[in-house]
MIROLUM-651417 format. One record per residue (C-alpha): residue number from 0; residue in three letters; x, y, z. Coordinates in steps of 0.02 Angstrom, whole numbers. Layout:
REM MIROLUM-651417
node k: NUM r: ALA east: X north: Y up: Z
...
//
This chain:
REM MIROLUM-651417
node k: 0 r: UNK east: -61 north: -591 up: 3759
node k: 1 r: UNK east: 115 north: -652 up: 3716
node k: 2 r: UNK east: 245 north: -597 up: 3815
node k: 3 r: UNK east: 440 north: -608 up: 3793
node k: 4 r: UNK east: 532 north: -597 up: 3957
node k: 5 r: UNK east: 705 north: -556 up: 4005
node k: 6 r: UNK east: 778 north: -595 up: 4169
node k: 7 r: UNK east: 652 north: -737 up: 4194
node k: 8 r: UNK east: 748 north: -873 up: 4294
node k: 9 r: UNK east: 757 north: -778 up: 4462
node k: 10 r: UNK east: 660 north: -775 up: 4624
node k: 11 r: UNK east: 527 north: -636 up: 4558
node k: 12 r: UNK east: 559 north: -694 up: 4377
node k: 13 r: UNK east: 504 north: -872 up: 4405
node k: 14 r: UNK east: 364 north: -826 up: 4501
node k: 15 r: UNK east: 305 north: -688 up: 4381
node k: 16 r: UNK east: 309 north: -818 up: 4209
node k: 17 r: UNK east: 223 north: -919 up: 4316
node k: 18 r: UNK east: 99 north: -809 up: 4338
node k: 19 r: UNK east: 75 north: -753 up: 4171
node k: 20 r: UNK east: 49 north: -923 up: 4122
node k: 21 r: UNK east: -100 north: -954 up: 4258
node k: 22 r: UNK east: -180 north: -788 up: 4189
node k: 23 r: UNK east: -183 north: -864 up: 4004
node k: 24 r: UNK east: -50 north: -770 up: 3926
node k: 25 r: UNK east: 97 north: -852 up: 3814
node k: 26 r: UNK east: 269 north: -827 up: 3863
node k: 27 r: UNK east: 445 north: -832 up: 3792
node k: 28 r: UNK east: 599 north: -815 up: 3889
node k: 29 r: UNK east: 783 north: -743 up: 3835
node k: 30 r: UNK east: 924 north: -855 up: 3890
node k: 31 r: UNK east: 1109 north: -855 up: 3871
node k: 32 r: UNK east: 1141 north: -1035 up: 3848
node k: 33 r: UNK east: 1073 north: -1151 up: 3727
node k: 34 r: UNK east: 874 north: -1151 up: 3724
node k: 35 r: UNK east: 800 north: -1305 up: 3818
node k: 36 r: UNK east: 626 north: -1286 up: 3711
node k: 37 r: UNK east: 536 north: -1187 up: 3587
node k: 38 r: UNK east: 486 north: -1079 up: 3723
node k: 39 r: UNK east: 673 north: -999 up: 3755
node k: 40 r: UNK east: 768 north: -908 up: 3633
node k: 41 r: UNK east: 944 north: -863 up: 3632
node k: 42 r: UNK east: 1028 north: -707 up: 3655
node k: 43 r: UNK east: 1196 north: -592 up: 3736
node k: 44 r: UNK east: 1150 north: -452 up: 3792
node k: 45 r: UNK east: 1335 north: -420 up: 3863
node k: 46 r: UNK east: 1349 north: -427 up: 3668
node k: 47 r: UNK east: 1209 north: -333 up: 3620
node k: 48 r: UNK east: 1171 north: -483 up: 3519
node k: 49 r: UNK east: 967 north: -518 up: 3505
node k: 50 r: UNK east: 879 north: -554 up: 3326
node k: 51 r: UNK east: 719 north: -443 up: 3314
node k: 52 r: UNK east: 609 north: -580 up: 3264
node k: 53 r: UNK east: 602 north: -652 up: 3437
node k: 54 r: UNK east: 509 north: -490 up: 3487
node k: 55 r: UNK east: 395 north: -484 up: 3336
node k: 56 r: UNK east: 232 north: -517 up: 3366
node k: 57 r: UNK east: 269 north: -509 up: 3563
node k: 58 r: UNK east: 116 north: -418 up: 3645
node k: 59 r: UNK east: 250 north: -350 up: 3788
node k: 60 r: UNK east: 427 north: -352 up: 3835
node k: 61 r: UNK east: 454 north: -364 up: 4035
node k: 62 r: UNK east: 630 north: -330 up: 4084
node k: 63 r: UNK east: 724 north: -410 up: 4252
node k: 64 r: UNK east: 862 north: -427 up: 4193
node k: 65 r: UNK east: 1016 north: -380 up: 4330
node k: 66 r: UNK east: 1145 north: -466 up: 4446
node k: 67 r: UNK east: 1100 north: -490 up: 4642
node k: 68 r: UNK east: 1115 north: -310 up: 4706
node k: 69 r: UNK east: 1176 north: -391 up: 4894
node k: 70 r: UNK east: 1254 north: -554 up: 4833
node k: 71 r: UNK east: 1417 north: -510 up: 4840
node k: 72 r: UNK east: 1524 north: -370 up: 4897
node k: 73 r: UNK east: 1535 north: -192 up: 4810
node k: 74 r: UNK east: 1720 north: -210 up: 4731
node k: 75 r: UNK east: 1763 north: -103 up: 4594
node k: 76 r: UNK east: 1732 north: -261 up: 4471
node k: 77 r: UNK east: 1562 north: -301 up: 4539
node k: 78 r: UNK east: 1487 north: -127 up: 4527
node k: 79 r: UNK east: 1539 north: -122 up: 4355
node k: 80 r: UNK east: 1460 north: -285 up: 4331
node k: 81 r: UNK east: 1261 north: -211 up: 4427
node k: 82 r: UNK east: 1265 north: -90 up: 4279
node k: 83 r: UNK east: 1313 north: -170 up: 4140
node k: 84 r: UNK east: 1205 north: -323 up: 4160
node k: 85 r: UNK east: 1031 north: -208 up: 4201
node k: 86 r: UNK east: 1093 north: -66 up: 4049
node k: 87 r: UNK east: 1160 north: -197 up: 3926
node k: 88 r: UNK east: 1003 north: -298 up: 3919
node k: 89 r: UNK east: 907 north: -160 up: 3931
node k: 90 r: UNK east: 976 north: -81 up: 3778
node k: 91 r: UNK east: 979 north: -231 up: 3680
node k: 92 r: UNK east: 794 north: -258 up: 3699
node k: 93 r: UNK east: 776 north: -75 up: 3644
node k: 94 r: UNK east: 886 north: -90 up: 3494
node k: 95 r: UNK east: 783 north: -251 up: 3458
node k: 96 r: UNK east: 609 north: -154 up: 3454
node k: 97 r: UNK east: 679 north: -9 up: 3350
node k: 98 r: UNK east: 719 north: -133 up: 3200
node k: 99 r: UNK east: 531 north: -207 up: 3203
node k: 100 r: UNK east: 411 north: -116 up: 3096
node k: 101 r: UNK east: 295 north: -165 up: 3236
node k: 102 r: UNK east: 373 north: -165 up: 3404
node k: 103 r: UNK east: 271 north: -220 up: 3559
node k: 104 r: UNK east: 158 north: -108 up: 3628
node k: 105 r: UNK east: 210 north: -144 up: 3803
node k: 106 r: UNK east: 374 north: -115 up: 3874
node k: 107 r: UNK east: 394 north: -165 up: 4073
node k: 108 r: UNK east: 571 north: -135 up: 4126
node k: 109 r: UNK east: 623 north: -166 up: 4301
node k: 110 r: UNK east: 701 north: -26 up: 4425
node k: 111 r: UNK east: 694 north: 7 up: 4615
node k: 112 r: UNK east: 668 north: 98 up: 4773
node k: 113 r: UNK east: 835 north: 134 up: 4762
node k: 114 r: UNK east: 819 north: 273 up: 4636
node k: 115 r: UNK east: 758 north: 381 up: 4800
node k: 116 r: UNK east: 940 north: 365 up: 4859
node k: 117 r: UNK east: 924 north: 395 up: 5067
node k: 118 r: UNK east: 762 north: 500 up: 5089
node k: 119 r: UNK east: 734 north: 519 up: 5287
node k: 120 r: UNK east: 569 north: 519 up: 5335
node k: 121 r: UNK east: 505 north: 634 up: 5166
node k: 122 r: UNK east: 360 north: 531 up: 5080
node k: 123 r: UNK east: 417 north: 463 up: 4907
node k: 124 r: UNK east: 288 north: 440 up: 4759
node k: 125 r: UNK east: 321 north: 440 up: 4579
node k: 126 r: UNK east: 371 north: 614 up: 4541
node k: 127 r: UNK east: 481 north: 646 up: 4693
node k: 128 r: UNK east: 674 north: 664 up: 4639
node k: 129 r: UNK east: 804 north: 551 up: 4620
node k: 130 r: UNK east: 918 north: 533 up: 4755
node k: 131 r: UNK east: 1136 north: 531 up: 4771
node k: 132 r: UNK east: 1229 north: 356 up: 4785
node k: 133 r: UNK east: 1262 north: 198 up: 4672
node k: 134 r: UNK east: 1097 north: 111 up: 4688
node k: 135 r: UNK east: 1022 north: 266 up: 4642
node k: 136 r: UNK east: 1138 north: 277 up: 4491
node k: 137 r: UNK east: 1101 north: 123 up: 4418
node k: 138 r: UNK east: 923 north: 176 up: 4430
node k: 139 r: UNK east: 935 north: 330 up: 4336
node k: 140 r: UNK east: 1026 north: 243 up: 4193
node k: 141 r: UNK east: 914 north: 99 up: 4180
node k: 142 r: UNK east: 784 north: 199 up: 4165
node k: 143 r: UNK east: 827 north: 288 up: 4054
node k: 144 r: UNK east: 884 north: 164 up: 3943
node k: 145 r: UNK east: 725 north: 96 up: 3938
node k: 146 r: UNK east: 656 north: 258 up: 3896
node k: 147 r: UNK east: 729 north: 246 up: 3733
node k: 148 r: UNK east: 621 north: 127 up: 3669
node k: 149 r: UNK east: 536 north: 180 up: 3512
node k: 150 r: UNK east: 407 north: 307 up: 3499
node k: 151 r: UNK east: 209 north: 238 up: 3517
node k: 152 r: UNK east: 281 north: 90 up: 3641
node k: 153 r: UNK east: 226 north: 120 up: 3816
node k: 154 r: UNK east: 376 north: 122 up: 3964
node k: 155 r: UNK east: 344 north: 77 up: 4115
node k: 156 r: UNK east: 481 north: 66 up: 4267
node k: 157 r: UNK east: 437 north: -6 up: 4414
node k: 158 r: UNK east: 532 north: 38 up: 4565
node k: 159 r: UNK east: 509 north: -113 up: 4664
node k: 160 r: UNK east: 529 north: -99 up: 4846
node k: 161 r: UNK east: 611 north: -223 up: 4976
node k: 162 r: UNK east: 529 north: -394 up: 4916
node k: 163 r: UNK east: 473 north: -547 up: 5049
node k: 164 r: UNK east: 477 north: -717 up: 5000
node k: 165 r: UNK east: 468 north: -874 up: 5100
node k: 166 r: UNK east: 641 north: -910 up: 5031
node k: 167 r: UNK east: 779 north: -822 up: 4958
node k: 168 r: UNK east: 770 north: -644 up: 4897
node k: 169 r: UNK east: 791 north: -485 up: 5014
node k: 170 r: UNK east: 754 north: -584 up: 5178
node k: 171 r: UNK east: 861 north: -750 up: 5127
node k: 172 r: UNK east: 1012 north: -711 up: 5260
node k: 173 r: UNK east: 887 north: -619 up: 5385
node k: 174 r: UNK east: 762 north: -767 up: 5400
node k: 175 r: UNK east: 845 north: -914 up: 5457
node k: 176 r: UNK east: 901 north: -781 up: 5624
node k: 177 r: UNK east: 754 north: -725 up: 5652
node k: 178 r: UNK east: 701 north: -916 up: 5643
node k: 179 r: UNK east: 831 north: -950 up: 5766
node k: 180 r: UNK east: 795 north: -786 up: 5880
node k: 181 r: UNK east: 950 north: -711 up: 5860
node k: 182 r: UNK east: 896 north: -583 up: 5723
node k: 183 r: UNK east: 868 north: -411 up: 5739
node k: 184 r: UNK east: 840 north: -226 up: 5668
node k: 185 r: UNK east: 982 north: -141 up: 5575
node k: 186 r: UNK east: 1049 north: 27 up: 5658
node k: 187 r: UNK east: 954 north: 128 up: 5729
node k: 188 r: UNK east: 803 north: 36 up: 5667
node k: 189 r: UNK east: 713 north: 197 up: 5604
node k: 190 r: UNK east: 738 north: 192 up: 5429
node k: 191 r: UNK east: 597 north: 145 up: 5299
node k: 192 r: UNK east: 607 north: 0 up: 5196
node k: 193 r: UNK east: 470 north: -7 up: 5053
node k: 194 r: UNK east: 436 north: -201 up: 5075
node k: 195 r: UNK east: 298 north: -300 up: 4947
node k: 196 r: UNK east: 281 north: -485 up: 4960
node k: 197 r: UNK east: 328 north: -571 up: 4811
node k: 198 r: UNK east: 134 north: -640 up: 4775
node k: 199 r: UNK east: 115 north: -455 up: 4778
node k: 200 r: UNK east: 260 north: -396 up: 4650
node k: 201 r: UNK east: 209 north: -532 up: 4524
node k: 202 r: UNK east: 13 north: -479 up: 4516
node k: 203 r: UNK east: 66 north: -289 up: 4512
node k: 204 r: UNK east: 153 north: -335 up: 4369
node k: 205 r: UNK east: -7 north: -427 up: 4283
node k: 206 r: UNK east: -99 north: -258 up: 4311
node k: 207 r: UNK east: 37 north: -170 up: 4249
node k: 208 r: UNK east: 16 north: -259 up: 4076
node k: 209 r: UNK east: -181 north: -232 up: 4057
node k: 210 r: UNK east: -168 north: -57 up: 4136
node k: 211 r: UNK east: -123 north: 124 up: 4037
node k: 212 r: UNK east: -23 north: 165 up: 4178
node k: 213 r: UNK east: 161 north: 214 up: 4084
node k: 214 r: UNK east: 315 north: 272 up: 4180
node k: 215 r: UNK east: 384 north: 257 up: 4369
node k: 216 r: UNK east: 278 north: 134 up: 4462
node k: 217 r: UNK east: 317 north: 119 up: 4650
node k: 218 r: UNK east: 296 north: -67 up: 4672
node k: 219 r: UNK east: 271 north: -98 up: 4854
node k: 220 r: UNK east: 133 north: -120 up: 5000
node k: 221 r: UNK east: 25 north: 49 up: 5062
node k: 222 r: UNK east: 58 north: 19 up: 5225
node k: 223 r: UNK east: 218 north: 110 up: 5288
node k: 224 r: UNK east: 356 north: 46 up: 5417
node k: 225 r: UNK east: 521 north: 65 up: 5473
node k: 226 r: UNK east: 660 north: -80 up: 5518
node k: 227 r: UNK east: 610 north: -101 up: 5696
node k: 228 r: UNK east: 427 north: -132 up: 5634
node k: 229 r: UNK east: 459 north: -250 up: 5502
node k: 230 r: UNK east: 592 north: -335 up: 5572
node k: 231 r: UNK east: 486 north: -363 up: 5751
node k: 232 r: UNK east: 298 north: -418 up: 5641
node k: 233 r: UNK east: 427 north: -552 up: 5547
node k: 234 r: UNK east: 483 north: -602 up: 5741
node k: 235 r: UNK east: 310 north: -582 up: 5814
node k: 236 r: UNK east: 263 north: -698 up: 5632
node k: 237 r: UNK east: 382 north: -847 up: 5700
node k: 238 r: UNK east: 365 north: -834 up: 5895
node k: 239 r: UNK east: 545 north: -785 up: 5904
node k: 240 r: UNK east: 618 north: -620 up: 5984
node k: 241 r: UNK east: 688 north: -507 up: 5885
node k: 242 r: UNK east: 828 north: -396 up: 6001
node k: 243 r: UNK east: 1001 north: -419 up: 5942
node k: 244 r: UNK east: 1013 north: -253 up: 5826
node k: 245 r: UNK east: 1166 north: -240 up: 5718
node k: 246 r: UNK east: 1260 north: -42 up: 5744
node k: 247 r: UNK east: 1274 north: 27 up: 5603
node k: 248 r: UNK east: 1454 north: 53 up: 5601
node k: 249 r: UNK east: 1448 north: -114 up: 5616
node k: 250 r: UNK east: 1378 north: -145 up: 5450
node k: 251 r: UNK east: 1497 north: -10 up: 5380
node k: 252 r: UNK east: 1637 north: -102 up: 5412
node k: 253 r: UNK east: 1585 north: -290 up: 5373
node k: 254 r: UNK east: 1479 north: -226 up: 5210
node k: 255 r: UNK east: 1555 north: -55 up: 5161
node k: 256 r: UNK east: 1452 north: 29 up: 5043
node k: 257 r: UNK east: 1335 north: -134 up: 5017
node k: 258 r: UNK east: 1261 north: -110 up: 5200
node k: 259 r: UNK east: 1257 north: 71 up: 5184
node k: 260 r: UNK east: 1131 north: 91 up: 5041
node k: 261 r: UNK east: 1069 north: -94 up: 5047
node k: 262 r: UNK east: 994 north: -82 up: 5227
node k: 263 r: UNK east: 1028 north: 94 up: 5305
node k: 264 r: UNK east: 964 north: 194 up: 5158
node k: 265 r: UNK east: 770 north: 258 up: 5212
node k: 266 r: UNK east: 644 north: 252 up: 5074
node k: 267 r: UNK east: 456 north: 295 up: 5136
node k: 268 r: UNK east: 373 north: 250 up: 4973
node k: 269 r: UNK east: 194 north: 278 up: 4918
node k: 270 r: UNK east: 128 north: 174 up: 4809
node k: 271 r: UNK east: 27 north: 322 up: 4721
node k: 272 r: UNK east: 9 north: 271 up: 4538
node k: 273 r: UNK east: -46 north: 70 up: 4582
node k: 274 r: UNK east: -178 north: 133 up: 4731
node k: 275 r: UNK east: -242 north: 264 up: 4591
node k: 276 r: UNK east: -238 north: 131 up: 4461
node k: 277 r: UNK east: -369 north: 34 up: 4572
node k: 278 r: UNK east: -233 north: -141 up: 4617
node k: 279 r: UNK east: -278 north: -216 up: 4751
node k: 280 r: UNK east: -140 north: -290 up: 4861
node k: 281 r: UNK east: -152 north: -480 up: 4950
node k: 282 r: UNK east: -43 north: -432 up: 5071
node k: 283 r: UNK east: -69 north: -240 up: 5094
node k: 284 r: UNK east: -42 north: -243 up: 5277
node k: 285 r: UNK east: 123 north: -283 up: 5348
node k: 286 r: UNK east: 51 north: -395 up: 5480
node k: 287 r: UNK east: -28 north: -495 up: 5342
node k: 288 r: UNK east: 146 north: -497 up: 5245
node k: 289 r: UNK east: 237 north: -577 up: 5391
node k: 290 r: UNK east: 100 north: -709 up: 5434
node k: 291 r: UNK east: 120 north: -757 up: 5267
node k: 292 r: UNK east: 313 north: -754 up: 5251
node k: 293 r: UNK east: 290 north: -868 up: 5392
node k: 294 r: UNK east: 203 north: -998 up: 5316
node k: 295 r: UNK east: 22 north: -942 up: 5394
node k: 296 r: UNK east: -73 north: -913 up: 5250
node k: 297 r: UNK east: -94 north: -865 up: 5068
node k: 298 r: UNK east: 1 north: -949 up: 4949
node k: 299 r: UNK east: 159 north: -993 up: 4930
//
């Protein structure tokens, strides 16, 4: 299969070209500066610039394409900037597939748990509604910008949970407290986060790509948990304690808006379409997931 890949020089999208190219598959990647081999090609999506012919022949088209939802703070500018770099590439690649006579058959565009806005304890699969704030937002429109792919191509949108990684990512400020024992759960600590280890987010993908699954995709482990749980298995993980919980008012102030959706938000996914689907996860328990974000097992 050959596979054309925006988005592909971050944490998940180096690990998921990776991937792909360990399973066989050929892959190109869309960059913004000058290509570095006949393996990159050129394009702005801030532009809607992108020639066709770099999808033609392309098996799929897998999306990632975004800046870091908790790099920076939530001004004015910088929200502008976490939709218009997920719905500007996203509707470039779309415009892109409607010129081909052929598009790809396979269109994998990212979303996020985020969609579900703050959902309490309620159990969230696919078809449950979106919910109210920014994150949720972008999600809508990014979604439905892919949705506008042409007719025949199948669209799928994963909603990708909270993802673990050994480094960087969702846990890269948390870790190196924890490490030091100073880390701890955020407000009241009752609040689901949909985690998936990264080992786990790549290979859903894979499946995703042989599989007729089309539409939302909740991308994240079967086992449920709240922020005391996960944050004490990570501690438990590394030997460390894990007491020193941040108030949430706390984390209003210091991160307003950004620490609100980012890590008070609740999101009790289901991964219903993937555990229907028949994937099977590496890391499907959470006590697995933190043994391995510790360096205990599995690789890296």
């Amino acid at each position: 299969m050959h596979i054309v890949m925006a988005g592909a020089s971050g944490l998940i999208g180096t690990s998921m070209s990776a991937a792909f190219r360990s399973a066989g598959h050929s892959v190109s990647t869309l960059v913004r500066r000058p290509p570095a081999g006949p393996a990159e090609i050129r394009w702005d999506p801030a532009a809607g610039i992108l020639d066709p012919g770099a999808l033609a022949g392309a098996d799929a088209v897998v999306n990632l394409s975004g800046a870091g939802i908790g790099d920076r703070p939530w001004t004015r500018k910088r929200l502008e900037e976490l939709f218009s770099s997920r719905l500007g590439p996203t509707r470039t690649l779309v415009h892109a597939m409607a010129q081909l006579d052929a598009p790809p058959a396979t269109f994998i565009s990212q979303s996020g748990s985020g969609y579900y806005g703050d959902a309490g304890y309620t159990v969230l699969r696919e078809d449950a509604p979106a919910g109210s704030g920014t994150l949720a937002q972008i999600c809508i429109e990014w979604e439905q910008a892919a949705h506008t792919a042409p007719a025949g191509v199948r669209v799928v949108t994963p909603r990708t949970g909270v993802v673990f990684s050994r480094s960087g990512g969702a846990l890269g400020k948390l870790l190196p407290l924890l490490r030091l024992g100073v880390g701890g759960p955020f407000g009241n600590g009752h609040q689901f986060w949909p985690w998936v280890t990264l080992p786990d987010v790549t290979a859903a993908f894979l499946f995703l790509l042989g599989s007729p699954v089309s539409g939302p995709v909740n991308v994240n482990a079967p086992e449920q948990a709240d922020v005391t749980t996960i944050i004490g298995a990570l501690a438990h993980a590394m030997h460390r304690p894990a007491v020193l919980r941040v108030p949430a008012p706390v984390l209003r102030t210091v991160m307003p808006g950004l620490g609100e959706e980012l890590l008070l938000y609740s999101q009790r996914m289901e991964p219903a379409v993937l555990s229907s689907a028949g994937f099977q996860w590496q890391h499907g328990r959470l006590e697995d997931a933190a043994r391995w974000v510790a360096g205990k097992g599995g690789s890296a």
